[in-house]
RODRENVO-617000 format. One record per residue (C-alpha): x, y, z. Coordinates in steps of 0.001 Angstrom, whole numbers, padded with zeros to 6 digits, always signed. Layout:
% residues N
XYZ ...
***
This chain:
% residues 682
+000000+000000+000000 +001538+003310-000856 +001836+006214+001705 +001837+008590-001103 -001038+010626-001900 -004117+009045-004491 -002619+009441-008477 -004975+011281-010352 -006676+010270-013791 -005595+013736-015249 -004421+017605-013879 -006571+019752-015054 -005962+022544-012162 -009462+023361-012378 -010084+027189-010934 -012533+026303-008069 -011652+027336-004975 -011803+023745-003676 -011277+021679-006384 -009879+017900-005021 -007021+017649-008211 -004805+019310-006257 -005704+019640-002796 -005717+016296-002137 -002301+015682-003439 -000447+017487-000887 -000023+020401+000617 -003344+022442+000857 -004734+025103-002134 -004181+028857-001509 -006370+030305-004254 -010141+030640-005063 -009991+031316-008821 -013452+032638-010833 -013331+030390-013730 -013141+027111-014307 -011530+026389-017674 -008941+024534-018243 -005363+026057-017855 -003979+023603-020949 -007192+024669-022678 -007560+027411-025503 -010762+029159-023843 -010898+032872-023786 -009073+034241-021000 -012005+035361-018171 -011028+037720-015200 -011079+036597-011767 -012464+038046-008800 -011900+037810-005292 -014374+035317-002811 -013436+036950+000118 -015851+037945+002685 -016458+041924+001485 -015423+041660-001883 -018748+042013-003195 -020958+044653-002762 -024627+044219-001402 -025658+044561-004595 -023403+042412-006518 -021003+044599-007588 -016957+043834-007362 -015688+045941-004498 -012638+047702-006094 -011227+048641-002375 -010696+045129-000874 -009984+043975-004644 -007161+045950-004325 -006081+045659-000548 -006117+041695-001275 -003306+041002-003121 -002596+037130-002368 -005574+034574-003150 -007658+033953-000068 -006641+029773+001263 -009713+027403+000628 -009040+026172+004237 -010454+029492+004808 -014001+029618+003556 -015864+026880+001058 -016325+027184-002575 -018767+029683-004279 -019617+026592-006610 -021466+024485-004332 -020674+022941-000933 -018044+020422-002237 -015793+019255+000640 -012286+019311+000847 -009807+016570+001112 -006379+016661+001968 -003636+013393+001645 -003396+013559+005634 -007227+012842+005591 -008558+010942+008565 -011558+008619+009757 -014985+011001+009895 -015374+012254+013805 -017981+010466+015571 -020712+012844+017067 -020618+014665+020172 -017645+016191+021526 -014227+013124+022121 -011875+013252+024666 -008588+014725+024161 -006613+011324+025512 -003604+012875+025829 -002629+013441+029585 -002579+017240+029341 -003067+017832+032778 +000309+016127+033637 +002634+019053+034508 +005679+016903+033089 +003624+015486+029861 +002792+019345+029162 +006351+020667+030264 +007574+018260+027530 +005147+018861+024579 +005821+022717+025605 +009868+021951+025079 +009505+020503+021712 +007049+023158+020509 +009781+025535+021846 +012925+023772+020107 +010659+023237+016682 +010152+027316+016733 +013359+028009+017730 +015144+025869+015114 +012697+026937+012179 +013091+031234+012824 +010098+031936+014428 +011274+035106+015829 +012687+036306+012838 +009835+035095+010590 +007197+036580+012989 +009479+039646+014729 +008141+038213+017902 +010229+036756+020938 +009792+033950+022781 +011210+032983+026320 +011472+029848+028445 +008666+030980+030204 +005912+031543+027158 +004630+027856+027556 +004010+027955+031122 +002624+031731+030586 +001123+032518+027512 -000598+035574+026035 -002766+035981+023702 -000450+037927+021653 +002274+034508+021980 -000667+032520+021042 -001995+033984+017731 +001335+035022+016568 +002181+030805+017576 -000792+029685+015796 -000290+032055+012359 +003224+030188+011919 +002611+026863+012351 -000792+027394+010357 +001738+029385+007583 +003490+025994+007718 +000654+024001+006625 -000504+026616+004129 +001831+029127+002857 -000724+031230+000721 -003123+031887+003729 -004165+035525+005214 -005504+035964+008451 -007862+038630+007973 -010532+038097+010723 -010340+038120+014738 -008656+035287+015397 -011548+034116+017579 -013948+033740+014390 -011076+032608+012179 -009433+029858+013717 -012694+027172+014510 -013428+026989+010897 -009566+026166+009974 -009692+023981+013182 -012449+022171+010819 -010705+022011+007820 -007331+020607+008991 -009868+017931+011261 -008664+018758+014192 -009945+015941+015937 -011045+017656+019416 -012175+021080+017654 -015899+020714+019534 -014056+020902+022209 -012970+024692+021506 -015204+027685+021673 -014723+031251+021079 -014727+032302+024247 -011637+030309+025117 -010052+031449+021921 -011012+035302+023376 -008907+034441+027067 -006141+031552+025752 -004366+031846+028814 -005187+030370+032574 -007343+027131+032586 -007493+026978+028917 -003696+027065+028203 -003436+022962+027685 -006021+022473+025288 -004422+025007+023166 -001278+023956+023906 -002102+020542+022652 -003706+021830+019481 -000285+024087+018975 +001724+020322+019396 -000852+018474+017601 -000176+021225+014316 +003432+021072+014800 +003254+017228+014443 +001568+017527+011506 +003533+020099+010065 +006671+017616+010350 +004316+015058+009215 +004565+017233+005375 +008289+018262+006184 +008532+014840+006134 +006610+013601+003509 +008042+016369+001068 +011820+015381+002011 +010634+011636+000885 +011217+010448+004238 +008653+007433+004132 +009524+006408+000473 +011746+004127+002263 +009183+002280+004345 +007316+001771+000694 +010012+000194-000547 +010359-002224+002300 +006819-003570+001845 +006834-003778-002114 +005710-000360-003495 +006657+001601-005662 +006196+005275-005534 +008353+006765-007076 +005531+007795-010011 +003497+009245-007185 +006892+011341-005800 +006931+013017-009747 +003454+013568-010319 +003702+015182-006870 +006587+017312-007949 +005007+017964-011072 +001811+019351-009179 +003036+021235-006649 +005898+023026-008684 +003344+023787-011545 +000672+024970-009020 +003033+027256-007413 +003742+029133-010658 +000338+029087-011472 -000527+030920-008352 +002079+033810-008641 +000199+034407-012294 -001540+037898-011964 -005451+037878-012319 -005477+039942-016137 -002241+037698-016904 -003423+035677-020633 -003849+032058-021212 -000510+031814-023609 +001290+033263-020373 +000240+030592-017699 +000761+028256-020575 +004183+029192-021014 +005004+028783-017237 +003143+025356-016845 +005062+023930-020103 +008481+023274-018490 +007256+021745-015749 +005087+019156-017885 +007942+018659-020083 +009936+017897-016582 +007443+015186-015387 +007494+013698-019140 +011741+013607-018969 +011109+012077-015031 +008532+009637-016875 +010835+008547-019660 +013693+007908-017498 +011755+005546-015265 +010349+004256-018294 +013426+003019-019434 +014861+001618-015937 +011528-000205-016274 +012307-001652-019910 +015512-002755-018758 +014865-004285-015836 +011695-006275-018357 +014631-007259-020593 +016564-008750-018310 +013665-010624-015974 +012246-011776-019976 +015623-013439-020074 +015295-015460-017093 +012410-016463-017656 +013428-017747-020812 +016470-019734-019236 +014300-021148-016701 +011576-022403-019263 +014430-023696-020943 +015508-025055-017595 +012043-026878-017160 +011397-028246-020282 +015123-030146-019945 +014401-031778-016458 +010903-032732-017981 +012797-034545-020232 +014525-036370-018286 +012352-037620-015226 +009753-040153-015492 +006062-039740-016295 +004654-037663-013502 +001021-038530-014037 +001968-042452-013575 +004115-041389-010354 +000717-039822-009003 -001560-042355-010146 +000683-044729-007955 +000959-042180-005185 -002855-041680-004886 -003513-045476-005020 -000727-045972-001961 -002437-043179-000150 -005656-044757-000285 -004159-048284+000515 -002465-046362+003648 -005750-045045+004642 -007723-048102+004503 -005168-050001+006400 -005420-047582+008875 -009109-047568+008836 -008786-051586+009511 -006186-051063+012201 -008633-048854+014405 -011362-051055+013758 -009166-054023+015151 -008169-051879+018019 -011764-050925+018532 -013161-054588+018763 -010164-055912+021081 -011139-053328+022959 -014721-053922+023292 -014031-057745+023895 -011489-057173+026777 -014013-055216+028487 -016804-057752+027883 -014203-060681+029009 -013675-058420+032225 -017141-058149+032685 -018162-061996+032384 -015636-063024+035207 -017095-060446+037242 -020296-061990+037093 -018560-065519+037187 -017318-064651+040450 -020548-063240+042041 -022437-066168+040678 -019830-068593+042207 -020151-066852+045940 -024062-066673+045572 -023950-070228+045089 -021781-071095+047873 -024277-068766+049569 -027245-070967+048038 -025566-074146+049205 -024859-072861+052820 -028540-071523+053487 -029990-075226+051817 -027560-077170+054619 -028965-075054+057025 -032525-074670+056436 -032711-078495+055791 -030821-079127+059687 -034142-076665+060603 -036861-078773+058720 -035250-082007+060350 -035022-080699+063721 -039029-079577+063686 -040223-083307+062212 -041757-081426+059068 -042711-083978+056415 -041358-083694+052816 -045747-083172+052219 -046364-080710+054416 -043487-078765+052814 -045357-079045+049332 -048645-078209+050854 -046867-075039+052220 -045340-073995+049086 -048432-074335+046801 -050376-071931+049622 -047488-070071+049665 -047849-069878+045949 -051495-069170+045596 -051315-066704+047840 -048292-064395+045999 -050304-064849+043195 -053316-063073+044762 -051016-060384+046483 -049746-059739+042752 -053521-059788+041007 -054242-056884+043998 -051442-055210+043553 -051969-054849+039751 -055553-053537+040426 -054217-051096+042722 -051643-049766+040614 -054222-049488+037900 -056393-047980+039759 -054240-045235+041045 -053435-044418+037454 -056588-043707+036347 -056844-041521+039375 -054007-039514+038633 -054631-039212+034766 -058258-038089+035639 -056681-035358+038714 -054084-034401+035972 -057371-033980+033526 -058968-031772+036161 -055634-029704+036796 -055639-028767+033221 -058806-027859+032581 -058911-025620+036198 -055102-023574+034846 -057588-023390+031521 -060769-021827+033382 -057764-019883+035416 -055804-018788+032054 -059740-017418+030707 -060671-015968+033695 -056942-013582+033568 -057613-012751+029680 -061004-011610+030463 -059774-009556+033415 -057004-008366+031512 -059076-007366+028496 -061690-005734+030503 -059353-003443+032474 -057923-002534+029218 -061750-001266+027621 -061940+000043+031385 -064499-001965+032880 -062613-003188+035708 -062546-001872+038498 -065931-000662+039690 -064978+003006+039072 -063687+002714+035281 -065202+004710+032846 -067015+002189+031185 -068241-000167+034271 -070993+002143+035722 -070396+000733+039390 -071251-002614+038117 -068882-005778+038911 -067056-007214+035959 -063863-008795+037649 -064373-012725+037460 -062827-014898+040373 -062740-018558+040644 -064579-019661+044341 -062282-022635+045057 -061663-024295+048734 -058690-025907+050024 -059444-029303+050428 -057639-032395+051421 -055750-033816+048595 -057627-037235+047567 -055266-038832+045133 -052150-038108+047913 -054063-039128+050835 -054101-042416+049228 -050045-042087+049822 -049903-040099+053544 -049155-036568+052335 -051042-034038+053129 -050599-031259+050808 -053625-029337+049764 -055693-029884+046537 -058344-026821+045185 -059757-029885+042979 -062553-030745+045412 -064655-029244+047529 -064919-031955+049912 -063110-035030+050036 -065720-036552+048421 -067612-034239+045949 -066167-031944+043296 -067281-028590+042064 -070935-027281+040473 -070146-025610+037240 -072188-022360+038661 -070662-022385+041875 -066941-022205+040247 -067381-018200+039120 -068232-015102+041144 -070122-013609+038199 -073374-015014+036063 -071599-014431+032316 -074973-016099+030624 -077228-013554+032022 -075928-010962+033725 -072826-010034+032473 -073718-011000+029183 -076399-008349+028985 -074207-005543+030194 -071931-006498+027617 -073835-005744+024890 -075110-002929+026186 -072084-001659+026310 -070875-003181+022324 -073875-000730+021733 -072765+002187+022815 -069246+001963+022164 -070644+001360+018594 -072928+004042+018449 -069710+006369+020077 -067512+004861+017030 -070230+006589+014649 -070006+009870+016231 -065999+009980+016103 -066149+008897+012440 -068688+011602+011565 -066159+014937+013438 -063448+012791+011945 -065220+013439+008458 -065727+017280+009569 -061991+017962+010631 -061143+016793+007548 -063512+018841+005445 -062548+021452+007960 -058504+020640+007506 -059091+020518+003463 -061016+024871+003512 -057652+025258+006166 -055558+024368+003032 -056965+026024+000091 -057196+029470+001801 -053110+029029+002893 -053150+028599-000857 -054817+031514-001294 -053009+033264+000933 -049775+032404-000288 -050917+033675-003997 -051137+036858-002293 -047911+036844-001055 -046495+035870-004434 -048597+038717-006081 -047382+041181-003442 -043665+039958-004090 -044375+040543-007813 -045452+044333-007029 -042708+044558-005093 -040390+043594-007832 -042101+046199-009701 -041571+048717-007481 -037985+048202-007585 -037635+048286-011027 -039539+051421-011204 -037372+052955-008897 -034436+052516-010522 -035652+053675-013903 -036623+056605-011960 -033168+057010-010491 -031264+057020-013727 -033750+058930-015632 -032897+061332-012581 -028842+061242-013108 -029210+061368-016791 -031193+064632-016482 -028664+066066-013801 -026268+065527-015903 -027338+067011-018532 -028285+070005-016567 -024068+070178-015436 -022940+070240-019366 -025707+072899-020393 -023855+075067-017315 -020636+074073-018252 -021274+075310-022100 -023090+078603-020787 -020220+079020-018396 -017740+079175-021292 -020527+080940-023614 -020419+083738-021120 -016252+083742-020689 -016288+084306-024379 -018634+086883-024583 -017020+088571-021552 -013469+088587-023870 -015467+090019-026768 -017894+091993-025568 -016925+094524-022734 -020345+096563-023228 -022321+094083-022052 -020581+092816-018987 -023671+093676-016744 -026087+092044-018891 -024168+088848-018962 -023697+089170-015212 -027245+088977-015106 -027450+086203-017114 -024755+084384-014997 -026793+085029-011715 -030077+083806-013772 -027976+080515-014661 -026907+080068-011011 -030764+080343-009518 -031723+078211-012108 -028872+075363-011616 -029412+075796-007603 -033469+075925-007828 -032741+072337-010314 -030405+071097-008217 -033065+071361-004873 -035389+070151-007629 -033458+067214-007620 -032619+066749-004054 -036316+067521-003272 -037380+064614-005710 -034435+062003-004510 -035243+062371-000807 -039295+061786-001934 -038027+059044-003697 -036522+057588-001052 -039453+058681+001461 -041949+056580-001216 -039494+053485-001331 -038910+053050+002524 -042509+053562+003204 -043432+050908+000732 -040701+048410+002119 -042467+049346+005694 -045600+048063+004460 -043865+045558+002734 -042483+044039+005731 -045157+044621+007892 -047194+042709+005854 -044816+040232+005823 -044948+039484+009470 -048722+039622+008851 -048942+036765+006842 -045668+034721+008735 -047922+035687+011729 -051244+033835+010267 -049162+030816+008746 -047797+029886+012345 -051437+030539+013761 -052772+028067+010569 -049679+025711+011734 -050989+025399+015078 -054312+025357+014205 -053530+022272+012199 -050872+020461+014399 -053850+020607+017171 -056131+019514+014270 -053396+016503+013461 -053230+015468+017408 -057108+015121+017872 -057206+012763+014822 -054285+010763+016208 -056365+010572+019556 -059490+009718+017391 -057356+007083+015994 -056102+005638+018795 -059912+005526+020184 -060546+003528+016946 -057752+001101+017453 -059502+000717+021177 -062774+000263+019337 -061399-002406+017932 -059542-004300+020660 -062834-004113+022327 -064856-005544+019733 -062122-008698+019156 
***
């Protein structure tokens, strides 16, 4: 990945004040130009004028004062494009700031962290003429206790660093957030305008760390223009060194370019862009042919090492046989290792079997030395009580017929409590059912307010079901000794009565209150549709007379317009007739100097004459004061009106806006009413 800044597809230089062909290739643009041809074009050469802030009159007009005090192009890190809000990018161009204001993670409350940033600010002014650049000293002392004067002349340097071509022509308050912006600062939120007013104090370290955080990046661009990181491109594999000319080529050219006066022709900039394109060609070629050597020579090797293959080819055997055979040992391999764990598996499994067979070997052995023991005794017990070998049969079929019977009751038993507990588990469920109903129709009558009592829709009647059960003894585990409580019966032995299970009647009762009340919720729905239907009719008249209204507007805009116009015709029908009225006294001025040469006799009467001209000129010239100042009485009075109107009308569109916002939140409120309608009716 280079480190160099993005090649272009072509220069153009194009004269916008933020145009991204050369801004983003290095250091930042110092001109806002007027037109946008094409320097290596043959358009007609078009003046350029001035986008800084009071170059242009209020009424469009160039301002030939500040044209003239501004001598140097105005920086386009200084105020945005006249040609649209196109953003600016710069090589050293950063990750978008997230929103809000970030923390500064630097430790500048650390007295030695800032007492070390303050050093190398110190030795990076020092050892680049600060003080002879700015005529401003600078003691050990300044970044401990800073002015404001140290400050702006600290910040103007460093920002002269980043952009030669830049004038500070503002309060430095007003002009320094918006440069903050477009060098990303990345904690400019952080500074306001009244810390920029009173630098020093509290606010000393954060702009002490912006003052670092610029120097940094000015040696980031010493840097990168003395081709410092070139070398770490070449360690990982790029080449730049096409980037490094075109970069030469642009800034070199752009340079010229900017010390081209505004009236200066096309053939002139021409002329100074030519040798530097004919540079970056030369630069071009000569890589160019490094290039075509270095393609020679790699062409050759890779001819000698075709060659190379084709000749140990030759001699080694066929490779597709020696894979063939290699794929059939590899699946040989991997069967016999599939048989091999199967083997390994089975002995496995058999061991364990054999293990467990002479464990049960040897328990079978002892419980038949057991067996044996307890028949040599229980026979000595028979023998010593005289039982017969009869009696002992006669006791084993009782014996016999009598487990039997035990087993035939215990299997009815068993049965029997299963049944039991499949019909209690029945009864469970369908009680957590009737519980589960009873809940939703709670739950859905508090929510159309009918519980409790006092909801707007109950009318002090009861509507909240409960289920009337008793704790009872437990049938199916009394049958086992426990004596946990069971809501299934209400006695141990009878159940429930379907109309003794609910606190309510629902078939006759509540039922008829319910529809009483799907009634007049219904007959309620019909009335909010119907003043639903009437805002609307109501909102639609709302709109066509702001329609109206705004036609007037547009009409009294148009008169307005007129007015204007009118007023200026007037104006220069005004100077056209003034001056005509100063060359008719010029000529009878001269008229009577002639006559007074020629014509000594009549001296008086041409004195008279002169004093006639005078009265006249003065009683036109009040003429034409009188009519300018009515003029101007007429225009402000109808710009009074104008406005006041104006507010009029802005006055009765916010009234109409709230009028219809309040309109908008009762049908919202309607709707939700609706969407309760609804519920209520599911």
């Amino acid at each position: 990945m280079s480190l160099a800044p993005n090649r272009p597809q072509q220069p153009t230089f194009q004269r916008s004040s933020s145009g991204t062909n050369i801004a983003d290739l290095g250091r930042p643009s110092t001109v806002q130009r007027g037109s946008s041809a094409n320097i290596f074009g043959n358009s007609a050469s078009v003046p350029r004028m001035s986008y800084a802030p009071g170059a242009i009159t209020p009424h469009g007009q160039s301002s030939l004062g500040m044209v003239q005090s501004v001598q140097r192009r105005s920086s386009v890190y200084s105020r945005p494009s006249s040609t649209g809000p196109q953003s600016h990018q710069s090589f050293f161009a950063q990750a978008p700031i997230p929103a809000g204001v970030p923390k500064d993670p630097r430790p500048l409350k650390d007295g030695a962290y800032r007492a070390k940033i303050g050093q190398e600010l110190l030795d990076y002014l020092t050892k680049n003429n600060f003080e002879l650049e700015m005529r401003h000293s600078l003691s050990q002392n300044t970044m401990t206790r800073t002015t404001q004067k140290d400050f702006e002349f600290m910040f103007q340097w460093l920002y002269h660093r980043l952009d030669p071509g830049h004038r500070f022509q503002k309060n430095i308050a007003a002009e320094v957030p918006p440069l903050l912006k477009q060098l990303r600062y990345p904690f400019e939120k952080s500074i306001t305008k009244s810390q920029l007013s009173a630098v020093g104090g509290q606010n000393w370290l954060t702009f002490l760390g912006l003052l670092h955080w610029m120097m940094q990046l000015a040696q980031m661009l010493d840097r990168y223009d003395a081709g410092e990181y070139d070398d770490a491109c070449a360690e990982a594999g790029v080449d730049v060194s096409g980037d490094r000319i075109i970069f030469r080529f642009l800034s070199g050219a752009y340079r010229d370019w900017l010390q081209v006066d505004d009236d200066a022709a096309e053939d002139d900039e021409k002329r100074l862009l030519t040798p530097h394109v004919e540079a970056m060609a030369a630069e071009f070629q000569r890589g160019n042919s490094k290039y075509e050597e270095e393609m020679k020579i790699l062409e050759a090797e890779h001819s000698a090492l075709l060659q190379q293959i084709d000749e140990a080819e030759k001699g080694q055997p066929d490779l597709a046989k020696l894979e063939k055979h290699f794929k059939i040992l590899e699946d040989d391999k991997r069967k016999f290792e599939d048989y091999n764990h199967n083997v390994e598996e089975k002995v496995q499994k058999y061991e364990s079997k054999i293990t467990a067979l002479a464990e049960v070997i040897a328990s079978a052995e002892k419980e038949l030395i057991d067996a044996e023991r307890d028949k040599v005794n229980l026979q000595r017990s028979v023998d010593q009580q005289g039982i017969t070998i009869e009696d002992i049969d006669r006791m084993n079929s009782e014996r016999e017929r009598l487990s039997k019977s035990v087993s035939t009751a215990s299997s009815k038993l068993e049965d029997t409590k299963r049944r039991c507990i499949e019909k209690e588990n029945e009864a469970n469920r369908a009680l957590e059912d009737l519980e589960r109903m009873v809940d939703k129709f709670n739950s859905l009558c508090y929510q159309i307010g009918l519980i409790p009592t006092t909801a707007a829709n109950a009318k002090g009647e009861e509507y909240e079901l409960h289920l009337l059960t008793n704790a009872a003894p437990n049938f199916s585990s009394s049958q086992h000794g426990s004596s946990d409580s069971d809501r299934l019966l209400a006695s141990p032995g009878t159940g429930y009565s379907p109309a003794h299970l609910l606190s309510l009647d629902l078939r006759s009762s509540t039922k008829s209150l319910l529809l009483s009340l799907r009634k007049e919720i219904s007959e309620r729905r019909s009335m909010a549709i119907d003043a639903d239907m009437k805002n609307h009719e109501l909102l639609d008249s709302i709109k066509e007379a702001i329609d109206d209204k705004r036609a007037e507007v547009e009409a009294l805009e148009h008169r307005v317009r007129a007015a204007e116009e009118e007023f200026e015709k007037t104006k220069e029908v005004t100077t056209t007739q003034k001056v005509a009225s100063d060359t008719q006294i010029e000529k009878m001025e001269k008229e009577l100097a002639k006559m007074r040469g020629g014509l000594g006799e009549s001296v008086q009467v041409l004195e008279q004459r002169e004093m006639n001209t005078n009265i006249e000129y003065e009683q036109l010239t009040l003429k034409a004061n009188a009519l300018r100042e009515e003029l101007h009485t007429e225009v402000e009075r109808m710009l009074n009106d104008i406005i006041k109107f104006k507010v009029h009308i802005q006055k009765s569109l916010e009234d109409y806006e709230g009028f219809v916002v309040e309109e908008a939140e009762q049908e919202l409120a309607g709707g939700d009413e609706m969407e309760d309608e609804q519920l209520v009716e599911e």
